[in-house]
N, CA and C atoms as a LAMMPS dump frame, in Angstrom:
ITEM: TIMESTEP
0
ITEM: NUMBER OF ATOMS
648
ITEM: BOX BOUNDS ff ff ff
-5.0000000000000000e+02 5.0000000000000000e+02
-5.0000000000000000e+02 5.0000000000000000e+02
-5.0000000000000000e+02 5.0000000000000000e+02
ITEM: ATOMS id mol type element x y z
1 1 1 N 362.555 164.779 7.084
2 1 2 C 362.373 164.799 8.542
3 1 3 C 362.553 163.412 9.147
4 2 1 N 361.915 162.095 8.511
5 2 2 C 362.25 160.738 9.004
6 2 3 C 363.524 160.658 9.045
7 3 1 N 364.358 160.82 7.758
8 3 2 C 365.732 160.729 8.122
9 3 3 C 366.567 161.199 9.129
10 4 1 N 366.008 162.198 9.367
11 4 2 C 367.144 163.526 10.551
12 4 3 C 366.516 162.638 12.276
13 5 1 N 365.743 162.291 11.832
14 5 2 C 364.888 161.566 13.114
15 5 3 C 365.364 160.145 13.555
16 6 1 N 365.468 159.299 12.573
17 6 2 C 366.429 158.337 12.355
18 6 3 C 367.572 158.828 12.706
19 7 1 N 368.454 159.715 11.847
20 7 2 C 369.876 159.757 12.463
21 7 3 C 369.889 160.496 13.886
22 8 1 N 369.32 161.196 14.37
23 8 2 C 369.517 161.538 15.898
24 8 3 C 369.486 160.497 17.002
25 9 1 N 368.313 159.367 16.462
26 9 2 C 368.363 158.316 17.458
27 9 3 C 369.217 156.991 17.471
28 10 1 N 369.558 157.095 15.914
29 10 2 C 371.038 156.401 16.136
30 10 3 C 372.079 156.859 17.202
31 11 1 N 372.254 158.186 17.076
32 11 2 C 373.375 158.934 17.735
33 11 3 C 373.105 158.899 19.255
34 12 1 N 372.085 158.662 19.444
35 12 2 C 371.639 158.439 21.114
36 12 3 C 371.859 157.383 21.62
37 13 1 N 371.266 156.123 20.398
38 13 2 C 371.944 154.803 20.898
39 13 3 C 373.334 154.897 20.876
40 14 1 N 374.588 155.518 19.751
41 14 2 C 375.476 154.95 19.993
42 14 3 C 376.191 155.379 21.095
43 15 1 N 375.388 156.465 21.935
44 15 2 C 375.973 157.46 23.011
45 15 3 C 375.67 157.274 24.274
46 16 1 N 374.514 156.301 24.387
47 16 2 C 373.947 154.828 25.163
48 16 3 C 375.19 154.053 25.409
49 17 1 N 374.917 153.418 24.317
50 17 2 C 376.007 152.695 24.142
51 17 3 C 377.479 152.352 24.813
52 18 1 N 377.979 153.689 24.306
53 18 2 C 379.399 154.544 24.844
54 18 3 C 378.843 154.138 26.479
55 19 1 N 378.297 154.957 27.268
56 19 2 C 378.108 155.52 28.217
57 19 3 C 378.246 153.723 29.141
58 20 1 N 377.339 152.828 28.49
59 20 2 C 376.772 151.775 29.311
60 20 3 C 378.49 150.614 29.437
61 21 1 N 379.161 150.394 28.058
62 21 2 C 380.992 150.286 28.131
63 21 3 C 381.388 150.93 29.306
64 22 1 N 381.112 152.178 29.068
65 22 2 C 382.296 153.158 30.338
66 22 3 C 381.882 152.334 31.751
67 23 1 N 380.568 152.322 31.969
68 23 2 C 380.047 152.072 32.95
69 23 3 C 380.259 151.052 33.308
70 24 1 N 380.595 150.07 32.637
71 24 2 C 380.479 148.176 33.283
72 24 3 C 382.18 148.462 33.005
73 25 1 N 383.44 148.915 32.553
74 25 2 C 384.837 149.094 32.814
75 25 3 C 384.817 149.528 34.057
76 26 1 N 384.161 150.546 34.585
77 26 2 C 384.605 151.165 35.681
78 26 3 C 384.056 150.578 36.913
79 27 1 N 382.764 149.501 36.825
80 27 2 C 382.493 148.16 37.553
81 27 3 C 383.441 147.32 37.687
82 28 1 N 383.783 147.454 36.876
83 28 2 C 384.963 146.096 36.595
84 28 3 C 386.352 146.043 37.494
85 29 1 N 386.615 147.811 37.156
86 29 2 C 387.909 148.315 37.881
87 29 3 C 387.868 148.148 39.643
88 30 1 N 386.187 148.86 40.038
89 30 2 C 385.907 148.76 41.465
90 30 3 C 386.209 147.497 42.194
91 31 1 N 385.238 146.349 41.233
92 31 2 C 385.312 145.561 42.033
93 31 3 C 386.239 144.302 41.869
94 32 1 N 386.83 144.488 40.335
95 32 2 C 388.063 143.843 40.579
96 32 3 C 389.853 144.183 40.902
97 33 1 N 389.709 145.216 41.004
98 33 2 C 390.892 145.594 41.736
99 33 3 C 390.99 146.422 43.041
100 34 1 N 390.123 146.563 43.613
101 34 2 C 390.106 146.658 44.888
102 34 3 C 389.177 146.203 45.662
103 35 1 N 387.995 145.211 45.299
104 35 2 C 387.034 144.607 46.822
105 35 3 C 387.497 143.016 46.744
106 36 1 N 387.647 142.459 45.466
107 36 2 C 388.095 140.652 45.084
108 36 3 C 389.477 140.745 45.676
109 37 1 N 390.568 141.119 45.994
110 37 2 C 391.679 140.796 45.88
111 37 3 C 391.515 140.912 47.75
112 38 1 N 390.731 141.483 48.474
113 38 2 C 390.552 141.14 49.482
114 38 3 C 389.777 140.204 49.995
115 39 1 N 389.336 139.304 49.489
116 39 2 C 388.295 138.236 49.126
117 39 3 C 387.011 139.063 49.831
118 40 1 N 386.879 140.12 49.469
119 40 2 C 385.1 140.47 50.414
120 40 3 C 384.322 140.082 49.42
121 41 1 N 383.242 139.442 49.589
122 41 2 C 382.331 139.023 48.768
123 41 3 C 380.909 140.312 48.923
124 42 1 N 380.533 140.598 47.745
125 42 2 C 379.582 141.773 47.832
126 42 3 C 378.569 141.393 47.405
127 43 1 N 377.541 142.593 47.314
128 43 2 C 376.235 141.471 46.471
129 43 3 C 375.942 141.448 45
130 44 1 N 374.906 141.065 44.573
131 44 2 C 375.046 141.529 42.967
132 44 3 C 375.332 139.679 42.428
133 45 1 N 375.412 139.7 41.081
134 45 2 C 376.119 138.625 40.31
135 45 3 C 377.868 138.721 40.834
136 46 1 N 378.041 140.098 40.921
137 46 2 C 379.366 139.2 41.255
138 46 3 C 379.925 139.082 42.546
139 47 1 N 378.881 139.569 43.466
140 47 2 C 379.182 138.366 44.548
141 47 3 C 378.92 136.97 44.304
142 48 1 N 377.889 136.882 43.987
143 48 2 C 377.648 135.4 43.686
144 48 3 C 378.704 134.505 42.669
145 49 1 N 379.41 135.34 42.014
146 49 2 C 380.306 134.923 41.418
147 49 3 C 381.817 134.636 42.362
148 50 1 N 381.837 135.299 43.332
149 50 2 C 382.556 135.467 44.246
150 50 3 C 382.739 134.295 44.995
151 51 1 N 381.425 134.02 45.297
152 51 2 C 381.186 132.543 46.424
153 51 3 C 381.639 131.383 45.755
154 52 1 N 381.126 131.265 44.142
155 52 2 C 381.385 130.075 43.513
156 52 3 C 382.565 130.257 43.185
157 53 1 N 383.673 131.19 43.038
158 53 2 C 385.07 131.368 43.01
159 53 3 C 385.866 130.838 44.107
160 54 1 N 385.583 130.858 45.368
161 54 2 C 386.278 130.409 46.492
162 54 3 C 385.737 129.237 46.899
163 55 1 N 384.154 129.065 47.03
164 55 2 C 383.943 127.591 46.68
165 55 3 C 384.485 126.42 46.302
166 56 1 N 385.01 126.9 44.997
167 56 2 C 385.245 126.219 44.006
168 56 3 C 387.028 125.32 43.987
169 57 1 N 387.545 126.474 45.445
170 57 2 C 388.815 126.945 45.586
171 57 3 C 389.512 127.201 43.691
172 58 1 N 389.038 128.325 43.519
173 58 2 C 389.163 128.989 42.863
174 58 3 C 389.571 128.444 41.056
175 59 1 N 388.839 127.585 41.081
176 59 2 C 388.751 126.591 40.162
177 59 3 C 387.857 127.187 38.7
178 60 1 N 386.524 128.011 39.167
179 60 2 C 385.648 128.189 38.153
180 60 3 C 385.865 129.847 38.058
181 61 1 N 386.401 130.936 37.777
182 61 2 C 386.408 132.224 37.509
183 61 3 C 385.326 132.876 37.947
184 62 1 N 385.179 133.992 38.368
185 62 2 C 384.456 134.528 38.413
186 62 3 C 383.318 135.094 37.528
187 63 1 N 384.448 135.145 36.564
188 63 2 C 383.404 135.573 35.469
189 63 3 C 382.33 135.345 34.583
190 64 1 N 383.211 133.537 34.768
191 64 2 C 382.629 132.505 34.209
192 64 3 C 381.072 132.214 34.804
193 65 1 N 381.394 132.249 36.008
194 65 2 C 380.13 132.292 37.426
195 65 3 C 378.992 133.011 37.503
196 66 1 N 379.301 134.052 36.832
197 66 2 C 378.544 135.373 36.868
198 66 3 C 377.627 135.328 35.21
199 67 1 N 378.641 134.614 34.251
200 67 2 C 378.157 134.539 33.121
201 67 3 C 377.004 133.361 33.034
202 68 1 N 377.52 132.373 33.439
203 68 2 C 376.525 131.247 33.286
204 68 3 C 375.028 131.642 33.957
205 69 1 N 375.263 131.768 35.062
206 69 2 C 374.116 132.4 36.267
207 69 3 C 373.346 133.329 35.515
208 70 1 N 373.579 134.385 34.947
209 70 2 C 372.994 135.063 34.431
210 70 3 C 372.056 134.711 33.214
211 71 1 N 372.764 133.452 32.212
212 71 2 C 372.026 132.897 31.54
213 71 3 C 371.112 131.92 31.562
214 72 1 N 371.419 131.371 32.718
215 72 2 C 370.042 130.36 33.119
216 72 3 C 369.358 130.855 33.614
217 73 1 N 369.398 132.424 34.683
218 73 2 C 368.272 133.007 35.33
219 73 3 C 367.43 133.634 34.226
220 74 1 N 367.893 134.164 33.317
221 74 2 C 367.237 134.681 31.863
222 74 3 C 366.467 133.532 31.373
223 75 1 N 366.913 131.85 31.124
224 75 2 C 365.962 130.955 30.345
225 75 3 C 365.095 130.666 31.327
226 76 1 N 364.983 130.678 32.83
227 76 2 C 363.86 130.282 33.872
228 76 3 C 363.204 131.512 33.704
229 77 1 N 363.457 133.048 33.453
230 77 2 C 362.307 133.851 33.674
231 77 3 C 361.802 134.592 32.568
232 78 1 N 362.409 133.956 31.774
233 78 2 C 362.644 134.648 30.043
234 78 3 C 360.953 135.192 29.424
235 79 1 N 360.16 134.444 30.259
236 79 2 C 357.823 134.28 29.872
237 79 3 C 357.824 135.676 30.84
238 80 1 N 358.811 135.992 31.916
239 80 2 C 358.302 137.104 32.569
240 80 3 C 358.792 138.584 32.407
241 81 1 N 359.991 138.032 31.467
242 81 2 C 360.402 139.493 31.629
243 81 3 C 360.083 140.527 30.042
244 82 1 N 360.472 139.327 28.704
245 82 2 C 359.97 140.342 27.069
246 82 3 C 361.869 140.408 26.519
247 83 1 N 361.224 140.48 25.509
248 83 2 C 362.407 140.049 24.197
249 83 3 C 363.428 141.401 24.474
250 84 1 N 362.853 142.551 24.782
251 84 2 C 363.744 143.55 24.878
252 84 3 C 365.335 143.659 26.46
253 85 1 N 363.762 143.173 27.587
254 85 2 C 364.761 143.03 28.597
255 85 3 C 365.503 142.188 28.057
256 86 1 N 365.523 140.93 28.058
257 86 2 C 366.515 139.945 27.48
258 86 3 C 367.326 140.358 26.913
259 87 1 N 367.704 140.687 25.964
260 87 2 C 368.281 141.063 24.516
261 87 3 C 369.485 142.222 25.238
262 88 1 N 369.133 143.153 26.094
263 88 2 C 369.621 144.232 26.557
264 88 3 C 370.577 143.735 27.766
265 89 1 N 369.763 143.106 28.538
266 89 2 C 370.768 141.603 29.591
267 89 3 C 371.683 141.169 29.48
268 90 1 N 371.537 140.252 27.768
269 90 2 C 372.67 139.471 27.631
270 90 3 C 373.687 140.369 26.887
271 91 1 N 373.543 141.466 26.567
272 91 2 C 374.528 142.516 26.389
273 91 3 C 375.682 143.198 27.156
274 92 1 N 374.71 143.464 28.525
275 92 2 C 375.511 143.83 29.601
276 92 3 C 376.248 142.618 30.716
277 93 1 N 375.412 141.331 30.887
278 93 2 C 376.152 140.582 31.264
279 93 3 C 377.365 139.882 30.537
280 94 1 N 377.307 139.86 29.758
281 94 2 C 378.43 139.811 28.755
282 94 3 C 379.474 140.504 28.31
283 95 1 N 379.16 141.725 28.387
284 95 2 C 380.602 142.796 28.478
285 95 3 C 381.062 143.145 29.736
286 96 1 N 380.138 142.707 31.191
287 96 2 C 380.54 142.643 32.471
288 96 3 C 381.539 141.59 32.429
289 97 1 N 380.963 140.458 32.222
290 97 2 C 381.895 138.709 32.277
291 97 3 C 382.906 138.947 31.464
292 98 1 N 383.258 139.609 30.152
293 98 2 C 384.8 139.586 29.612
294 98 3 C 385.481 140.793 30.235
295 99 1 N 385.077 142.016 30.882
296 99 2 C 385.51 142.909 31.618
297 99 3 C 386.434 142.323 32.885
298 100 1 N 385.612 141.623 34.228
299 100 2 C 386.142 141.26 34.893
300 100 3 C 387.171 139.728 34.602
301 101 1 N 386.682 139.272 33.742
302 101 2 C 387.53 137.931 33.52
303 101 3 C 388.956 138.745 33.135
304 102 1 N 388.882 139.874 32.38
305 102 2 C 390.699 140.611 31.544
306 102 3 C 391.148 140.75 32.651
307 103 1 N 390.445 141.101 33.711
308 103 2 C 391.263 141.846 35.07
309 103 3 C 391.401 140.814 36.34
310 104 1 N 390.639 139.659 36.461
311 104 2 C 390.597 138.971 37.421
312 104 3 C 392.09 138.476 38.072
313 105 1 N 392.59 137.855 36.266
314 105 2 C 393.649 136.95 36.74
315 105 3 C 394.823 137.9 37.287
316 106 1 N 394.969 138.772 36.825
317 106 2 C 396.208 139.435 37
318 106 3 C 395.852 140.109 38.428
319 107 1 N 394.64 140.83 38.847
320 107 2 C 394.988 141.336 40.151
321 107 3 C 394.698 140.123 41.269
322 108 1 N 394.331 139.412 40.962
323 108 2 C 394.222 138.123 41.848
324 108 3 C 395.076 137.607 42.559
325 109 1 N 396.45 137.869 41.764
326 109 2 C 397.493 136.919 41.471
327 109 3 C 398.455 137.977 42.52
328 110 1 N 398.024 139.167 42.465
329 110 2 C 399.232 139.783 43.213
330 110 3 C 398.438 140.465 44.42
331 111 1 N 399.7 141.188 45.22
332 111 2 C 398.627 142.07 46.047
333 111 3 C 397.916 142.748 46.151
334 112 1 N 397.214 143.243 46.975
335 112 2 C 396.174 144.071 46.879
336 112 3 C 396.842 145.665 46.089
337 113 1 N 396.35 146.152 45.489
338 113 2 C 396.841 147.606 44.854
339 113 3 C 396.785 148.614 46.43
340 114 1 N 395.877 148.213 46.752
341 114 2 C 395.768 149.41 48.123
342 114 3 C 395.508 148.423 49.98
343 115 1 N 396.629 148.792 50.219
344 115 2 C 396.468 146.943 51.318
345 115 3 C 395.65 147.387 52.217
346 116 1 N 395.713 148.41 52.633
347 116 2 C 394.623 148.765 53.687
348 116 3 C 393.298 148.269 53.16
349 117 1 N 392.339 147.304 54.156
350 117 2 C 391.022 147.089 53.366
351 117 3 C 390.023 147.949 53.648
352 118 1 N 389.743 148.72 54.489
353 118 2 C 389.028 149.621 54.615
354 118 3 C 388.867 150.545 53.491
355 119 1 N 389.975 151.178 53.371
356 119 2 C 389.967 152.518 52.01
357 119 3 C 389.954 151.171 50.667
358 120 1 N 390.055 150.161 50.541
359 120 2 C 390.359 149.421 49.233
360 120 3 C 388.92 149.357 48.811
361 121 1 N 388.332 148.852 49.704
362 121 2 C 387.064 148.19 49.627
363 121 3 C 386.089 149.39 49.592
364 122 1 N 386.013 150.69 49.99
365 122 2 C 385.157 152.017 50.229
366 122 3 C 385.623 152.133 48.697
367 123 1 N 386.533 152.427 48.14
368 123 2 C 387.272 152.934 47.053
369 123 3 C 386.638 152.543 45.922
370 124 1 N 386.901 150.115 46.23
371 124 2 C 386.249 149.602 45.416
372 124 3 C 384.503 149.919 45.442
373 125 1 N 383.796 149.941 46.337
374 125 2 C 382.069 150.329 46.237
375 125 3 C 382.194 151.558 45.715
376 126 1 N 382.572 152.695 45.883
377 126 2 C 382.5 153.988 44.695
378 126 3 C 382.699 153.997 43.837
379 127 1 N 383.468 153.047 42.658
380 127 2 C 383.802 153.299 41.712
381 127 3 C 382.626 151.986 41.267
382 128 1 N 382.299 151.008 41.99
383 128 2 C 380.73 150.195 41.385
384 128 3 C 379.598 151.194 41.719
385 129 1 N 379.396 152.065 42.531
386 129 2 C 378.473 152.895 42.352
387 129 3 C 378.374 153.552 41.169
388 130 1 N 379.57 154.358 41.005
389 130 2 C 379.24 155.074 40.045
390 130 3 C 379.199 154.318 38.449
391 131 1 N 379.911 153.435 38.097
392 131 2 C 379.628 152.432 37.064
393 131 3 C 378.078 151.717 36.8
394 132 1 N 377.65 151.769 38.111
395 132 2 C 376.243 151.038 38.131
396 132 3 C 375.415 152.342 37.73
397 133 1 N 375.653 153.36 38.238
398 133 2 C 374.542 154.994 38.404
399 133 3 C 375.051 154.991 36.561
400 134 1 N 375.697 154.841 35.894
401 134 2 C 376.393 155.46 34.4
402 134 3 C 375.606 154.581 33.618
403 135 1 N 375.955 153.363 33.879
404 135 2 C 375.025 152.262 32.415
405 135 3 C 373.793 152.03 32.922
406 136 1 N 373.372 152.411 33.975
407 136 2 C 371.869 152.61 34.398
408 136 3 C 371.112 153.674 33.751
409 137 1 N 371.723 154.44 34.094
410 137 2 C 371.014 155.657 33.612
411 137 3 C 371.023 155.595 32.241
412 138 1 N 371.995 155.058 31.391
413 138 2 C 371.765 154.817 30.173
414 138 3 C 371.347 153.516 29.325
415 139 1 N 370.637 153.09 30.271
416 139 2 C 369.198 151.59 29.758
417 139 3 C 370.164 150.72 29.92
418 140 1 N 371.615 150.367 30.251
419 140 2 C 371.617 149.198 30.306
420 140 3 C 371.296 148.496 31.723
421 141 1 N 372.16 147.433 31.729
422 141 2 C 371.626 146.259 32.829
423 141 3 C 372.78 145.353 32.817
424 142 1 N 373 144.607 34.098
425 142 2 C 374.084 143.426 33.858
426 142 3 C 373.42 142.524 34.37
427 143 1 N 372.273 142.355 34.573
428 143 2 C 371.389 140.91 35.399
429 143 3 C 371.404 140.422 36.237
430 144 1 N 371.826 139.451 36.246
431 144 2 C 371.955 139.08 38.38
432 144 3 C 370.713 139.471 39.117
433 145 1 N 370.763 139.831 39.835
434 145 2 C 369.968 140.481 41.027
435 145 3 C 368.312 141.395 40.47
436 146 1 N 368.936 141.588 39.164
437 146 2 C 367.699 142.589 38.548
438 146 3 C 366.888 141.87 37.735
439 147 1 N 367.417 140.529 37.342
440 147 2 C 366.157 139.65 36.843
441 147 3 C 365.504 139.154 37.951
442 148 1 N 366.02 138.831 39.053
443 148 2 C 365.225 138.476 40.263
444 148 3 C 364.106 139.218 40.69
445 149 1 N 364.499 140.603 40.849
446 149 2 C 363.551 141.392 41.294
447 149 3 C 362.842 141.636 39.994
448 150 1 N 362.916 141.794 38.794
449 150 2 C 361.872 141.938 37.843
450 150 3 C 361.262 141.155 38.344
451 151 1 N 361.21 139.973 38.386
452 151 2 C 360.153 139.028 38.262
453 151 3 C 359.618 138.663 39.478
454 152 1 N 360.059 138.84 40.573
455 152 2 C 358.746 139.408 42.19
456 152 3 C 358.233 139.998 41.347
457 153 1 N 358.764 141.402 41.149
458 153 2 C 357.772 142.496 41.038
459 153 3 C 356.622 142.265 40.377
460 154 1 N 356.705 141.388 39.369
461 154 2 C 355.619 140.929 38.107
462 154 3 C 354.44 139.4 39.215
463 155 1 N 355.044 138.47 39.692
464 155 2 C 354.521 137.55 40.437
465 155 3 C 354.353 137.65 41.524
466 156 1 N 354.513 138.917 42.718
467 156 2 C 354.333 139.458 43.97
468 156 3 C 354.384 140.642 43.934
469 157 1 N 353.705 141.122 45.533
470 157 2 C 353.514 142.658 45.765
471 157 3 C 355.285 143.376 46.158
472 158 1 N 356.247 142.547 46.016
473 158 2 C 357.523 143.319 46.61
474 158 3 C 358.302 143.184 46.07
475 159 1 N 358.864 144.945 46.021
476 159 2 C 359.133 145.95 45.216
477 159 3 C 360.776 145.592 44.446
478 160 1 N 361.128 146.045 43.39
479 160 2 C 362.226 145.808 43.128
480 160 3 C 363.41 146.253 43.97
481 161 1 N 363.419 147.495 44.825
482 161 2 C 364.355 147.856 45.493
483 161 3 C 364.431 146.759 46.671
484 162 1 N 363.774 146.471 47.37
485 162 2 C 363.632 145.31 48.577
486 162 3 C 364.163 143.991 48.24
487 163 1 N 363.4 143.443 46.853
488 163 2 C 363.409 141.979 46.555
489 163 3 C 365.533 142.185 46.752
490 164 1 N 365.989 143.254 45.826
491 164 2 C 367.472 142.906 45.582
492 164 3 C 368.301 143.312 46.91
493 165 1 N 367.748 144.407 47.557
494 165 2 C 368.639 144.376 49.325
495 165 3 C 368.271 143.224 49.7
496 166 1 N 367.062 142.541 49.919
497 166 2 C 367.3 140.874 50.694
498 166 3 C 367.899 139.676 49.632
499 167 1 N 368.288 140.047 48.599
500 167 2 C 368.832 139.185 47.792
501 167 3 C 370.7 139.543 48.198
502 168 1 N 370.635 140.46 47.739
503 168 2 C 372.182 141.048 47.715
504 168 3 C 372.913 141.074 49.281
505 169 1 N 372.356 141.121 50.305
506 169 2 C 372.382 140.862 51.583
507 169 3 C 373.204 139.656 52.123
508 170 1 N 371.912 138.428 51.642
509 170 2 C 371.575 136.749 51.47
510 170 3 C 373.341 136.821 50.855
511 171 1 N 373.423 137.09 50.135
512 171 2 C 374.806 136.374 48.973
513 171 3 C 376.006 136.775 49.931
514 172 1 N 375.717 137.907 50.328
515 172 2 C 377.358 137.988 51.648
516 172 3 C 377.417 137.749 52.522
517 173 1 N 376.098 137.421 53.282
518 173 2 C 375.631 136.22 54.95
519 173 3 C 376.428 135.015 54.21
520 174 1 N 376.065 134.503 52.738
521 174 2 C 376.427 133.104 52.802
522 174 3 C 378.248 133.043 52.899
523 175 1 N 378.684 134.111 52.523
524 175 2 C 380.076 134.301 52.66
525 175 3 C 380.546 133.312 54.082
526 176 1 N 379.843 133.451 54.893
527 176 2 C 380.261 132.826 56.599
528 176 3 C 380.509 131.449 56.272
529 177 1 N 380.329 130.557 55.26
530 177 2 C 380.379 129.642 55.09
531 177 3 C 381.936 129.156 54.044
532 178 1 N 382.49 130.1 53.345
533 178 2 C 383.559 130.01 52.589
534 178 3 C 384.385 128.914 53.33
535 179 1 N 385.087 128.305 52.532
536 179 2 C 386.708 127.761 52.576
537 179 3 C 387.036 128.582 54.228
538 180 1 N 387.372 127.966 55.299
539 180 2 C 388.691 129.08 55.847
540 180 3 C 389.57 127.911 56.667
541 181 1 N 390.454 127.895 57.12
542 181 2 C 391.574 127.52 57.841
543 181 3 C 391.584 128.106 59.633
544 182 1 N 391.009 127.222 60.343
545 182 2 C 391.024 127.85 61.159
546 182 3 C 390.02 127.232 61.977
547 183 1 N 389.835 127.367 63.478
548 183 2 C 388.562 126.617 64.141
549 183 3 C 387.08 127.975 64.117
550 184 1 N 385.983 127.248 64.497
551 184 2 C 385.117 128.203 64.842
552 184 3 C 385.016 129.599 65.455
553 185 1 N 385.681 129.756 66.158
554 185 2 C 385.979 131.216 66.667
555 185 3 C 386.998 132.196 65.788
556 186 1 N 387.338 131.632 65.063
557 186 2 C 388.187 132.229 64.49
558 186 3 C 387.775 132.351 63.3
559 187 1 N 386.832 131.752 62.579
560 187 2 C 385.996 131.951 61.669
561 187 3 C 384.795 133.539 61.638
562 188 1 N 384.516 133.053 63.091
563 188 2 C 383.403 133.728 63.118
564 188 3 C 384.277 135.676 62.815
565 189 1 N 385.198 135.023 63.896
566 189 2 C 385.552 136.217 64.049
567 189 3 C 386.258 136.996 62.279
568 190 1 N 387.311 136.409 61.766
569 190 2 C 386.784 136.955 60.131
570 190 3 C 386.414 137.069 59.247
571 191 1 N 385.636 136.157 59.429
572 191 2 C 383.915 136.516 58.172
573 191 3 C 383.219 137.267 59.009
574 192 1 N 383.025 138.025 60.394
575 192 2 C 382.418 138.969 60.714
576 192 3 C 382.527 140.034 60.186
577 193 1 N 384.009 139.998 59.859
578 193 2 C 384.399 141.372 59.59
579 193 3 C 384.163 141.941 58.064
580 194 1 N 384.484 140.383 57.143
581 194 2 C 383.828 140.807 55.889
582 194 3 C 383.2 140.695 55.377
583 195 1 N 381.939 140.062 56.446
584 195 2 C 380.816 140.504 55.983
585 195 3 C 380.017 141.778 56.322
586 196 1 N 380.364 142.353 56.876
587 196 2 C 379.991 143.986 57.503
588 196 3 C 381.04 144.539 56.401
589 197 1 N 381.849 144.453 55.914
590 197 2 C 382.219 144.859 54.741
591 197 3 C 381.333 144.887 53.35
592 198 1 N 381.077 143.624 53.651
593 198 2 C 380.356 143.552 52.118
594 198 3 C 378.902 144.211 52.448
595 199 1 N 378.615 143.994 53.548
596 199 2 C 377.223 145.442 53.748
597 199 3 C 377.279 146.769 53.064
598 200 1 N 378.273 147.157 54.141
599 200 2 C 378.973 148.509 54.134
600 200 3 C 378.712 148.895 52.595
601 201 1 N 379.873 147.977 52.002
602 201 2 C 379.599 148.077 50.336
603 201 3 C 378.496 148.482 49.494
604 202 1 N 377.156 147.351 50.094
605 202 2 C 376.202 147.561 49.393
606 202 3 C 375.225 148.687 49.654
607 203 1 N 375.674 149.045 50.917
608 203 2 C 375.109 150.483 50.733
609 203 3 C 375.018 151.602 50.254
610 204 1 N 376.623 151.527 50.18
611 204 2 C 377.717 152.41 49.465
612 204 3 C 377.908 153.038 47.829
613 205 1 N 377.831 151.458 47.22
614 205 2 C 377.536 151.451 45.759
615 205 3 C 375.828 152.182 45.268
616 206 1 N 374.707 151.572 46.076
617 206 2 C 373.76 151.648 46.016
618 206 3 C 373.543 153.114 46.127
619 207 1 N 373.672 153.743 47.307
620 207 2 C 373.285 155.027 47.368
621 207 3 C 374.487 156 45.789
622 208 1 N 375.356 155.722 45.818
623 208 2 C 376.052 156.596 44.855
624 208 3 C 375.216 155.968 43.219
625 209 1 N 374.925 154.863 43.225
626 209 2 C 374.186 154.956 41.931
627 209 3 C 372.799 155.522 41.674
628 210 1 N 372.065 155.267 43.001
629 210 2 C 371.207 156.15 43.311
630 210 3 C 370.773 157.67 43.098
631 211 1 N 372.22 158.172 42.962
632 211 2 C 372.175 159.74 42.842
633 211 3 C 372.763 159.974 41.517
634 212 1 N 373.288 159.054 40.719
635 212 2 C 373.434 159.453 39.745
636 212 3 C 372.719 158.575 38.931
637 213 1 N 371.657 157.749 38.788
638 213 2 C 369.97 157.638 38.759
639 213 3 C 369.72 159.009 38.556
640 214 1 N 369.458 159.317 39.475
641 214 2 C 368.528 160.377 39.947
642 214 3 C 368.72 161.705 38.96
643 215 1 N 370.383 161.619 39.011
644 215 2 C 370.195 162.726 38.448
645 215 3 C 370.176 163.138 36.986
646 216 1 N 370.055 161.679 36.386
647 216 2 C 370.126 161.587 35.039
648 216 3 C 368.632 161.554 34.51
C-alpha cells in the first residue's frame, strides 16, 4: 500500500509539473508576443521587467530583470516566507526568465504579430490569464508580486489580493516616466493611453485566472 501511495503521488507531481511548464509557455506566448512588442508595460515581474528594459534603453533583457528581482526579493524575505515557498519560486521564476528570454529577442526585433493594439494586447492578457489560472492551480508560482504580498500578509493586516493590485498598478503608473521623444503633451498624451492599457490588462489576466483558480 506505501508503494502504490508513493507512486500515485509521484504521478501527481509529475502532472503538476506538466501543467505548471504549460502554464508559464503560454505566459510567455501572451506576454511576449503580443503586449512587449507594443511596449505596454503590465504588472507582475514582468512589467517590472519591462520598465528596466526600456530604462535601460533596452540594454538589460527582460528576462534578465525579472530574474534577478525575483532573487533578491526571495534573499530579503526568505525568514518570512519557508524553505518550501522558496524552493517552488525559484522554479517558476526560472522557467518564466528562460521562457520569455527564447522569445523576447526575436519578437522584439520585428513587428507586432497582430498590429492593431487593442486586440494584441486583450489577446496578449488572455492568454497570461489563462497561463497564470493553469500553474496556479497547480502549486506553482513565478514570484514577483506574490512574494510581496506574502509577506504584508504575514507583517500587516492587508490582504494578498490588494497588497498585488496596488503593487501591479504602481509598476504601469511608473510607465509615464519611460524613455519618450517628444515634449510634455505629447507624452502625456501616449503613456495615457498605455497605461489604461496596462490596467485594462491587469484586470483582464486577473479575472480569467481567477476563474480558472476557482475552478480547479
Amino acid at each position: 500500500m506505501n508503494l502504490t501511495h508513493a507512486c500515485r503521488r509521484l504521478v501527481l507531481s509529475g502532472r503538476d509539473y506538466f501543467f505548471i511548464i504549460l502554464g508559464m509557455i503560454v505566459y510567455a506566448v501572451g506576454f511576449t508576443v503580443f503586449i512587449l512588442p507594443h511596449q505596454v508595460v503590465i504588472g507582475g515581474m514582468s512589467g517590472f521587467g519591462t520598465l528596466v528594459y526600456y530604462f535601460s534603453g533596452e540594454r538589460i533583457p527582460v528576462a534578465a530583470a525579472m530574474y534577478g528581482t525575483n532573487i533578491l526579493l526571495l534573499l530579503c524575505a526568505y525568514r518570512y516566507l519557508g524553505k518550501a515557498f522558496v524552493y517552488k519560486t525559484v522554479f517558476g521564476a526560472s522557467l518564466l526568465s528562460l521562457f520569455i528570454g527564447m522569445m523576447n529577442t526575436y519578437f522584439t526585433s520585428r513587428p507586432p504579430l497582430v498590429t492593431d493594439m487593442t486586440l494584441s494586447v486583450l489577446m496578449g492578457a488572455m492568454l497570461c490569464g489563462v497561463g497564470i489560472g493553469v500553474y496556479f492551480s497547480h502549486h506553482g508560482t513565478s514570484g514577483g508580486t506574490d512574494i510581496v504580498a506574502a509577506v504584508m500578509e504575514r507583517v500587516s493586516s492587508m490582504s494578498v489580493g490588494r497588497t498585488m493590485m496596488i503593487v501591479d498598478m504602481s509598476i504601469v503608473a511608473v510607465s509615464f516616466f519611460l524613455p519618450f521623444d517628444g515634449d510634455m503633451e505629447m507624452r502625456i498624451q501616449a503613456r495615457t493611453q498605455t497605461i489604461i492599457y496596462g490596467w485594462i490588462s491587469i484586470f483582464v489576466y486577473s479575472y480569467i485566472a481567477d476563474r480558472f483558480i476557482g475552478a480547479g
